[in-house]
Each structure stands twice: as C-alpha cells, then as structure tokens.
C-alpha positions as CSV (number, residue, x, y, z in Angstrom):
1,X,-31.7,-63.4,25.4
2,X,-32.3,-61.2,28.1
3,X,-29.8,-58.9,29.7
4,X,-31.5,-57.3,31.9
5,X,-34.2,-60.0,33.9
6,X,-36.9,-58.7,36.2
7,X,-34.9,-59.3,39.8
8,X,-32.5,-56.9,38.5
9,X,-35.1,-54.4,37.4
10,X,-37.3,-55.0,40.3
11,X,-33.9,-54.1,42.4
12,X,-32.8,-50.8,40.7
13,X,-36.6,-49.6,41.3
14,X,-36.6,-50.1,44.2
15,X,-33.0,-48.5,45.1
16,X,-34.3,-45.4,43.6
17,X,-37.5,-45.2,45.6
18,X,-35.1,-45.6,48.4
19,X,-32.4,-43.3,47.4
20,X,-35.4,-40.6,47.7
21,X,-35.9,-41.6,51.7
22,X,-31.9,-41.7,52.6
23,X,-32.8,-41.0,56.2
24,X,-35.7,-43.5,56.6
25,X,-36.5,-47.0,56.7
26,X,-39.2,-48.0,54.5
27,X,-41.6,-51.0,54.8
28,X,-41.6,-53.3,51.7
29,X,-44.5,-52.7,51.8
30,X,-44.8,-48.8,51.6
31,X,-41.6,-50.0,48.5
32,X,-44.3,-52.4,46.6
33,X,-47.3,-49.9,46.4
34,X,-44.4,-47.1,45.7
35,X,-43.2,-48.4,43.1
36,X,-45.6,-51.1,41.8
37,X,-43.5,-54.4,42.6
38,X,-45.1,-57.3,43.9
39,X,-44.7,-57.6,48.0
40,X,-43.3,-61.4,47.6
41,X,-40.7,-59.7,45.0
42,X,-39.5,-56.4,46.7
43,X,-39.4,-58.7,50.0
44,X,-37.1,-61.4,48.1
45,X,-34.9,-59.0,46.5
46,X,-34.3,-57.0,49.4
47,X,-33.1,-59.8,51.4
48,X,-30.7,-60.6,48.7
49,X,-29.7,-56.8,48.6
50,X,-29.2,-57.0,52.3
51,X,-26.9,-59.6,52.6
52,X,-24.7,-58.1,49.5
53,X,-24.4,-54.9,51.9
54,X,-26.3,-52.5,49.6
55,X,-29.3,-51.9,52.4
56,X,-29.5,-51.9,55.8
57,X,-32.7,-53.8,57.5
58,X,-34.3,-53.0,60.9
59,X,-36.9,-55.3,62.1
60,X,-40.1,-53.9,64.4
61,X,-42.5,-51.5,64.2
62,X,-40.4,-48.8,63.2
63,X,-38.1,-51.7,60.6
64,X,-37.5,-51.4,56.9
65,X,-35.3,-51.0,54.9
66,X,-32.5,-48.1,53.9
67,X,-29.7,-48.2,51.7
68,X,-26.4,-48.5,53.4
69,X,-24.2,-47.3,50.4
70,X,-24.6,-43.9,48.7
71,X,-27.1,-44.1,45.4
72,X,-23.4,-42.7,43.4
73,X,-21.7,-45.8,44.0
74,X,-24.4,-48.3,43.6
75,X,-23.8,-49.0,40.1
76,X,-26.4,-51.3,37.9
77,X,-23.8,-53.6,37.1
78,X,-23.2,-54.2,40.3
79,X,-27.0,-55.4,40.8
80,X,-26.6,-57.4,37.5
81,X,-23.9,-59.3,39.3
82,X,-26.1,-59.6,42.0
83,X,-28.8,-61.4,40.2
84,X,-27.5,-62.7,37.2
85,X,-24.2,-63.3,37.5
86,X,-21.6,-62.0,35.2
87,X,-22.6,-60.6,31.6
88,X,-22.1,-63.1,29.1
89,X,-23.5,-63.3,25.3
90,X,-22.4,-66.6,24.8
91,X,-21.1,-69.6,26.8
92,X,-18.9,-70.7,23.7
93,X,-20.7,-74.3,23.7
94,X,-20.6,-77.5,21.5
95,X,-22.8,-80.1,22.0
96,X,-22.4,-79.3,26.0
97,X,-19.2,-79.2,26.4
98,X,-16.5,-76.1,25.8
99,X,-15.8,-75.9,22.4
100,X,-12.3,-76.7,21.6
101,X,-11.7,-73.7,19.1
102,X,-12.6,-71.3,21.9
103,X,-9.4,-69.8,22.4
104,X,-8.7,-69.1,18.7
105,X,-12.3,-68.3,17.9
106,X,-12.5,-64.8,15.7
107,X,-16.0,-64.7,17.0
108,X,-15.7,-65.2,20.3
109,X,-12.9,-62.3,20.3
110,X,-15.9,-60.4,19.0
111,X,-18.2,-61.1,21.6
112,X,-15.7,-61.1,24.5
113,X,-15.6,-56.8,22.8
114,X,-19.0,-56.5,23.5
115,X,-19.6,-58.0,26.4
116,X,-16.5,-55.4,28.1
117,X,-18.5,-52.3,25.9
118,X,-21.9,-54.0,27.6
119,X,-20.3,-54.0,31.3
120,X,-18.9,-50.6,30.6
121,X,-21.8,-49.0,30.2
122,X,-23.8,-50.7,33.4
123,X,-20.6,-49.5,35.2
124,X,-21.1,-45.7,34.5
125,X,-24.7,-46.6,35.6
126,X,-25.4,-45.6,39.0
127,X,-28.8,-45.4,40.9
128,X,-28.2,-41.8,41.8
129,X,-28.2,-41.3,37.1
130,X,-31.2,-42.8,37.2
131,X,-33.3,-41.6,40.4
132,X,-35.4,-38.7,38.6
C-alpha cells in the first residue's frame, strides 16, 4: 500500500524549491536539476498543479512557474488529493462489489479512525513546515 506515491512527492519538492523563489518564475527546468526530478515529471505535475490554482505559469523567455498561494496554506493533503484522490485504507470490497456488512463492520469503524488521524496529520502539513 502506498500512501504517499511519487506524483505527490515529486509535487511537494518541487513546491518547496519554489516557495524559496516567491518572487520569480522558474523554468522546470532550472525545478528538475534543483531538485533532482525528472523534466517529463516536474513538467507533468506542474501542469496539473496549475490548473488546481496552486502555481501560476508564464510562457516565453522570461516563463516558468511561481506559486500562486502562500507555502502556509498549501497543505500536503491537499496535493494528496491532487494526485491520489482521497485517503483511503480500504475500499471495504467483496468479491468486487461493496460488501454488504459495510455499515455495521467493527473494522471498518476502525479504519474509517485512521484514515481521519491519517488526513489530520497531512492537514497540519504545509509546504512552508517542510521547506528547510
């Protein structure tokens, strides 16, 4: 199980490189040698950023990238939802289709706990915690 895939890691590193240059835009390029992300990758992901109103892009000689919301409010959870979707341990499945003891489940009561601790915790996250 992963929580935490490599679009969303890929993303928050290269929020913080930006979070450094607040007055800038940066080339994904100058992003993928910064911070050691593949060019087809940082490219990708800022697109996706971009249209989810978390950077600004310029196009040109003087184009990149900057980030359009302050590094304090850009929370990893929000990224997560961003490229994963919401957090979820388990789907509650049988044989393919929703298990009919889902809504009585003791165990699934348990995981819905730790999935809420799980998102918690990537709430309280924020770029500007993580950029040294």
């Amino acid at each position: 199980m992963k929580l935490f895939n490599k679009n969303t890691d890929y993303a928050a590193r290269a929020l913080m490189y930006l979070s450094k240059e607040k007055n800038r835009f940066i080339s994904s390029t100058e992003i993928s040698n910064a911070v050691m992300i593949p060019l087809f990758y940082v490219r990708r992901i800022l697109q996706k950023l971009a249209k989810n109103g978390i950077v600004i892009s310029r196009e040109g000689i003087a184009g990149g990238v900057k980030l359009k919301k302050k590094p304090e409010v850009i929370r990893i959870l929000d990224l997560i939802k961003i490229f994963q979707g919401d957090i979820k341990i388990s789907e509650c499945m049988f044989r393919k289709k929703i298990c009919a003891n889902r809504s009585k489940c003791v165990l699934r009561t348990e995981i819905k706990k730790i999935e809420k601790m799980v998102e918690h915790k990537f709430s309280n996250m924020t770029i500007k915690k993580l950029a040294p």
